[in-house]
ZADO-1210 file (C-alpha; in nm, 4 decimals, padded with zeros to 6 digits):
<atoms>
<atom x="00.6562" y="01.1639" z="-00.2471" code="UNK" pos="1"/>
<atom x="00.8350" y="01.0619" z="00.0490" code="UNK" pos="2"/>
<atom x="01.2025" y="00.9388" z="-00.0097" code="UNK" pos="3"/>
<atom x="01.3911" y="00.6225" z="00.1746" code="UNK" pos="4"/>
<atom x="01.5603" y="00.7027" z="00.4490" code="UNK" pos="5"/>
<atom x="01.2661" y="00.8985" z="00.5708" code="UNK" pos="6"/>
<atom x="00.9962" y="00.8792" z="00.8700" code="UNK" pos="7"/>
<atom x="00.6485" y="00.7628" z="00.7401" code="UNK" pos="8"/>
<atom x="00.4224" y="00.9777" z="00.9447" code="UNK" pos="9"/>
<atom x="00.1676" y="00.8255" z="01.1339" code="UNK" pos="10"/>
<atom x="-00.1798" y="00.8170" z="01.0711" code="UNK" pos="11"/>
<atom x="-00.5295" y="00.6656" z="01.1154" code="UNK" pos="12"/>
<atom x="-00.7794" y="00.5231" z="00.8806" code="UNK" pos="13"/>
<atom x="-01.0820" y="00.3061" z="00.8548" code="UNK" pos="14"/>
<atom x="-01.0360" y="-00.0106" z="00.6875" code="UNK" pos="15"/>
<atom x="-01.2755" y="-00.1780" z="00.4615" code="UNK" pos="16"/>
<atom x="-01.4527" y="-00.3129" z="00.7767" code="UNK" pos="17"/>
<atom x="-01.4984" y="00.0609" z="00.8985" code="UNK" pos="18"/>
<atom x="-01.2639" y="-00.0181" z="01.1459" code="UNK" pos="19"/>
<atom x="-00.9617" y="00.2409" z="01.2135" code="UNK" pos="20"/>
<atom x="-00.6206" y="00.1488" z="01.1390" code="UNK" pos="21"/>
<atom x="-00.3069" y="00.3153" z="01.2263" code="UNK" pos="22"/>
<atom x="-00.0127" y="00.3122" z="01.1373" code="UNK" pos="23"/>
<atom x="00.1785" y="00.2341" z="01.4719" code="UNK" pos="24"/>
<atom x="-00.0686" y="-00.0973" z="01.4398" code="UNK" pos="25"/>
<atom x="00.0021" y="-00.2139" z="01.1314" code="UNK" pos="26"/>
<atom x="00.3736" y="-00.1807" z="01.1415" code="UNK" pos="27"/>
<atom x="00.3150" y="-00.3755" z="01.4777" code="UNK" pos="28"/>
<atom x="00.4175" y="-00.7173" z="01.3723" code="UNK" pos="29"/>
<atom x="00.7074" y="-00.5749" z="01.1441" code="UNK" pos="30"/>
<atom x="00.7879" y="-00.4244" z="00.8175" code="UNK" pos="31"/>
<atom x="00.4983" y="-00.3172" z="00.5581" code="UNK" pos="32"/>
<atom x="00.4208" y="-00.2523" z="00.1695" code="UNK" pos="33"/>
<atom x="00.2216" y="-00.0087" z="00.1438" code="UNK" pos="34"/>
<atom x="00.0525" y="00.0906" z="-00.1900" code="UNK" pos="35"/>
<atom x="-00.1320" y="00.3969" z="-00.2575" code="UNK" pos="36"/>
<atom x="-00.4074" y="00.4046" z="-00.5548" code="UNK" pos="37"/>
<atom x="-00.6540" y="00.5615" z="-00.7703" code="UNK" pos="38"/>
<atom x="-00.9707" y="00.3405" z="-00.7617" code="UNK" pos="39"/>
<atom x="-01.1563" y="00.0494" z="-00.6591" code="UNK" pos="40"/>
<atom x="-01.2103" y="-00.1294" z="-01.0027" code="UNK" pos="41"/>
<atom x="-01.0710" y="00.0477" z="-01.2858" code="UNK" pos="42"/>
<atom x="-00.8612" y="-00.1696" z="-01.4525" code="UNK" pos="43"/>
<atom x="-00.5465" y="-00.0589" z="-01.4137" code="UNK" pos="44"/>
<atom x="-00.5657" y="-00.0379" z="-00.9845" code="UNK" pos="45"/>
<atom x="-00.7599" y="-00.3705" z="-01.0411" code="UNK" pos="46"/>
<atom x="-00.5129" y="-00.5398" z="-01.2101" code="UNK" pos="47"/>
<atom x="-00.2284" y="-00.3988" z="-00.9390" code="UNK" pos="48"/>
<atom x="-00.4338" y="-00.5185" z="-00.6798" code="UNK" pos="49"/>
<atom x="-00.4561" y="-00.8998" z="-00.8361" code="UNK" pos="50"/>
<atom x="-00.1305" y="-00.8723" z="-00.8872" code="UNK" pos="51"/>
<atom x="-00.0456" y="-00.8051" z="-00.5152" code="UNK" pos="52"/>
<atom x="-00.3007" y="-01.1176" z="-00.4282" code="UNK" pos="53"/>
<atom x="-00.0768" y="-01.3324" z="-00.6226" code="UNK" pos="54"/>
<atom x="00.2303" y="-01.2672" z="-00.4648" code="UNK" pos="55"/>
<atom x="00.1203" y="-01.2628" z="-00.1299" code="UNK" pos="56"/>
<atom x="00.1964" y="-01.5809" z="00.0231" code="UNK" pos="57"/>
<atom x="00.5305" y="-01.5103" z="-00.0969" code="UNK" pos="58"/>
<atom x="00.4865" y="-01.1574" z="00.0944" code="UNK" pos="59"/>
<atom x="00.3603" y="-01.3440" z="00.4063" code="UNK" pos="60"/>
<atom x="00.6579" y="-01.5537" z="00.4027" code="UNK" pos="61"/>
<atom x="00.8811" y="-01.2744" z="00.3803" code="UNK" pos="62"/>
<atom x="00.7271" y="-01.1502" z="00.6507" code="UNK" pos="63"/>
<atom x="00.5834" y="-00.8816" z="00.4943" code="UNK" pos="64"/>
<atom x="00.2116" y="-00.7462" z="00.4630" code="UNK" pos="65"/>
<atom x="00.0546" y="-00.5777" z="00.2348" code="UNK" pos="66"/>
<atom x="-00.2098" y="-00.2379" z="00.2848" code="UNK" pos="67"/>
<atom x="-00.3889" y="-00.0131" z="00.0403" code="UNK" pos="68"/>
<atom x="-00.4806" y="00.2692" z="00.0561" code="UNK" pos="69"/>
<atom x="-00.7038" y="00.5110" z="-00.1915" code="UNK" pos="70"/>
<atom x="-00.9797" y="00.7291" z="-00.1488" code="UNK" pos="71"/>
<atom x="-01.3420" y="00.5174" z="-00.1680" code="UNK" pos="72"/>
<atom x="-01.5135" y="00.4394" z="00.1614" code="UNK" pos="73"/>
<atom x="-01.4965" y="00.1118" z="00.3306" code="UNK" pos="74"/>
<atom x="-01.8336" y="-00.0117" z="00.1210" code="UNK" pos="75"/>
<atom x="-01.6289" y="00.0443" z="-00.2110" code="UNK" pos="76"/>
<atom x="-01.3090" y="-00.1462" z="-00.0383" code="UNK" pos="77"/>
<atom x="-01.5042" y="-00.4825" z="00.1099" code="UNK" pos="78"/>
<atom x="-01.7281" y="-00.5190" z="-00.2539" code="UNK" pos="79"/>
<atom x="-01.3452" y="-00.4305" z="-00.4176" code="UNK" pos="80"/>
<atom x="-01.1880" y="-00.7117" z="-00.1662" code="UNK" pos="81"/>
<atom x="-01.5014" y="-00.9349" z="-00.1867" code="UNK" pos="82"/>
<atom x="-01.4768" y="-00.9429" z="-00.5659" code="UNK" pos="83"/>
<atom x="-01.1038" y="-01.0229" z="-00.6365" code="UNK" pos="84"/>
<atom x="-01.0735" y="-01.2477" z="-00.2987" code="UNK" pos="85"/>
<atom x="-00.8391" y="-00.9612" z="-00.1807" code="UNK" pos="86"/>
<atom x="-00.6221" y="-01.1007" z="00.1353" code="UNK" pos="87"/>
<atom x="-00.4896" y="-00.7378" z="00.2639" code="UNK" pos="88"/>
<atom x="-00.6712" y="-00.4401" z="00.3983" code="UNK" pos="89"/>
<atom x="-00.7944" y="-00.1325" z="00.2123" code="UNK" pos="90"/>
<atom x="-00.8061" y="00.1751" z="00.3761" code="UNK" pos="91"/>
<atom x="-01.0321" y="00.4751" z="00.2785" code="UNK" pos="92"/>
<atom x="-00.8902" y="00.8086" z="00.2535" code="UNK" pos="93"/>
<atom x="-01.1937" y="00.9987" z="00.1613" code="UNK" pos="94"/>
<atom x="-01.0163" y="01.3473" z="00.2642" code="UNK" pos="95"/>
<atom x="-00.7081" y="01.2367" z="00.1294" code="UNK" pos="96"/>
<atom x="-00.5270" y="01.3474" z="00.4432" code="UNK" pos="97"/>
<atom x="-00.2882" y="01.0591" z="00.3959" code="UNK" pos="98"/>
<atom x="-00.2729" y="01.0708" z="00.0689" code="UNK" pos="99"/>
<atom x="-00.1242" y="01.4314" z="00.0691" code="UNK" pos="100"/>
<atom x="00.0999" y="01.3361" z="00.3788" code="UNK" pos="101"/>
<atom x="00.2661" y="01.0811" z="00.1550" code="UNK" pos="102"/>
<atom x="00.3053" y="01.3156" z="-00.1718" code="UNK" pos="103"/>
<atom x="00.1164" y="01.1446" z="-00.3410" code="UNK" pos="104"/>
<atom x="-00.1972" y="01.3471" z="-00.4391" code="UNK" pos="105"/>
<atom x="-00.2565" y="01.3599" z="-00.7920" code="UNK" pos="106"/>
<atom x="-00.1676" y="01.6590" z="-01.0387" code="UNK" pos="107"/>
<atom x="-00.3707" y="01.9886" z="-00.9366" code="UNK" pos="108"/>
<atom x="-00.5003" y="01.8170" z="-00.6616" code="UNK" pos="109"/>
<atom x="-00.7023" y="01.5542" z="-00.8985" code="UNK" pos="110"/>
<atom x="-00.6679" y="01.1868" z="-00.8481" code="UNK" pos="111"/>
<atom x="-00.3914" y="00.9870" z="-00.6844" code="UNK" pos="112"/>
<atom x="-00.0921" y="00.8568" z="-00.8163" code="UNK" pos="113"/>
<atom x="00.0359" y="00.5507" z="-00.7724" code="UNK" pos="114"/>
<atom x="00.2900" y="00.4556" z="-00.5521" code="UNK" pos="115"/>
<atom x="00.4061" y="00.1718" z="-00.3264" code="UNK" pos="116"/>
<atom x="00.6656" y="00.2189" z="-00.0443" code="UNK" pos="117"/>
<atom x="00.8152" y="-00.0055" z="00.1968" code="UNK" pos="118"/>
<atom x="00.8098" y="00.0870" z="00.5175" code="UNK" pos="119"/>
<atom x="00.9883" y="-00.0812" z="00.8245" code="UNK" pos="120"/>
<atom x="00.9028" y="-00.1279" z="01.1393" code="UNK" pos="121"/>
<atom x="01.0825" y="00.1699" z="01.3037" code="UNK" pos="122"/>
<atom x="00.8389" y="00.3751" z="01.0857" code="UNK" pos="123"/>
<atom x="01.1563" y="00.4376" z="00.8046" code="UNK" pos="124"/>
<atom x="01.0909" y="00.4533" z="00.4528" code="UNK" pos="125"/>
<atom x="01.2950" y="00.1577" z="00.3248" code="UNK" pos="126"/>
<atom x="01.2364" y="00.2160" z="-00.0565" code="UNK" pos="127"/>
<atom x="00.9624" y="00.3524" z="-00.2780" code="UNK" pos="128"/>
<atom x="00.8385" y="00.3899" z="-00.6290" code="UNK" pos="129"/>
<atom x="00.6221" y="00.5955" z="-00.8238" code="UNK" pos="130"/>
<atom x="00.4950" y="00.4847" z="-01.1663" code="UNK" pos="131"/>
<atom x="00.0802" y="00.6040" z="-01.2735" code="UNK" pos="132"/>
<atom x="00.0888" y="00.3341" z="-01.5352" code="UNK" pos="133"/>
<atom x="00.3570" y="00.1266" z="-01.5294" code="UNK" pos="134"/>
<atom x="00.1906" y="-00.1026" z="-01.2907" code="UNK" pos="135"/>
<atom x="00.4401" y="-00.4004" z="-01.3264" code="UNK" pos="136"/>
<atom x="00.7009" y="-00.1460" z="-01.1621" code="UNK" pos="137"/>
<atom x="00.5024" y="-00.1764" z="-00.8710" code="UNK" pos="138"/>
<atom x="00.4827" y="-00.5564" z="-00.9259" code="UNK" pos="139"/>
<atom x="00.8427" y="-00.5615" z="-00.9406" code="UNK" pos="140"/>
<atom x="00.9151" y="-00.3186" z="-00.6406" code="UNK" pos="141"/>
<atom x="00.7348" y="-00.5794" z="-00.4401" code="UNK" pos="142"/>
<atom x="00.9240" y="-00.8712" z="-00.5929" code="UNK" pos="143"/>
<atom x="01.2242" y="-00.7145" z="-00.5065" code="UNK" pos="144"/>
<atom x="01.1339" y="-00.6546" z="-00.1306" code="UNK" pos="145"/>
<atom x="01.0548" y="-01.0035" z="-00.0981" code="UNK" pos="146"/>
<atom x="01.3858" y="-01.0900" z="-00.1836" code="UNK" pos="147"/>
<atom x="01.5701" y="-00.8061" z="-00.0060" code="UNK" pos="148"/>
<atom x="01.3659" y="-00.9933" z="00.3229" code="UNK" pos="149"/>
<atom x="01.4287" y="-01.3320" z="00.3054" code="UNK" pos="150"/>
<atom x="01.8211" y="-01.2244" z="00.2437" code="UNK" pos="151"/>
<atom x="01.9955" y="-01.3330" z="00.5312" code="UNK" pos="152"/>
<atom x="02.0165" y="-00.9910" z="00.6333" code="UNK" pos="153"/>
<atom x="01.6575" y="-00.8736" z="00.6359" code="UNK" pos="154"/>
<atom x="01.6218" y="-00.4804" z="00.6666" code="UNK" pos="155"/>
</atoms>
């Protein structure tokens, strides 16, 4: 997993339109959450994910935005988004290129963990947490990066 204070390398994906996101674009209008996870509807990613819709006028207002990212193709991610009235894009990693760039490929190579990083506009890692089940860490990562924002000091 990739540790604050470091470079997020850069990448490109398709979003759940099919249309390819990079990194450099997406960090274009400032800082970033970005949450990696296992699967579109299981409960536990679905319940992170509903989570993140709830906060995220508070995210917008910090100036923030939030992007997934996991490995089921952009069909999986608009019927995922579509369902739960998702407001953020979802990313497919099908190869899980990304995935392994971030450290964050599961045990033995299976599955993905779950992780959430912020990531600033220079392309920094600002902070980061990993937690498979503890989802409400992840909640509370992003609760705290809201508030580290709208300091008067944001990072």
């Amino acid at each position: 997993m990739l540790a604050a204070g470091e470079r997020a390398p850069e990448f490109t994906l398709p979003d759940e339109t099919g249309k390819d996101r990079s990194l450099t674009e997406l960090l274009s209008i400032g800082a970033i959450i970005l949450y990696f996870y296992p699967a579109d509807f299981t409960p536990g990613c679905t319940r992170e994910a509903c989570s993140l819709r709830d906060l995220h006028a508070d995210v917008e207002r910090a100036g923030l935005r939030v992007v997934g990212i996991s490995p089921q193709n952009p069909k999986s991610h608009a019927k995922f988004k579509d369902k739960y009235q998702l407001p953020f894009i979802l990313l497919s990693d099908e190869h899980k290129t990304v995935i392994k760039m971030y450290g964050v490929n599961g045990p033995l190579g299976i599955g993905v963990r779950r992780a959430t990083y912020l990531i600033d506009g220079s392309r920094h890692v600002r902070d980061a947490v990993l937690a498979d089940f503890m989802i409400g860490r992840h909640t509370d990562f992003v609760r705290k990066a809201i508030v580290l924002r709208e300091a008067p000091h944001k990072t």
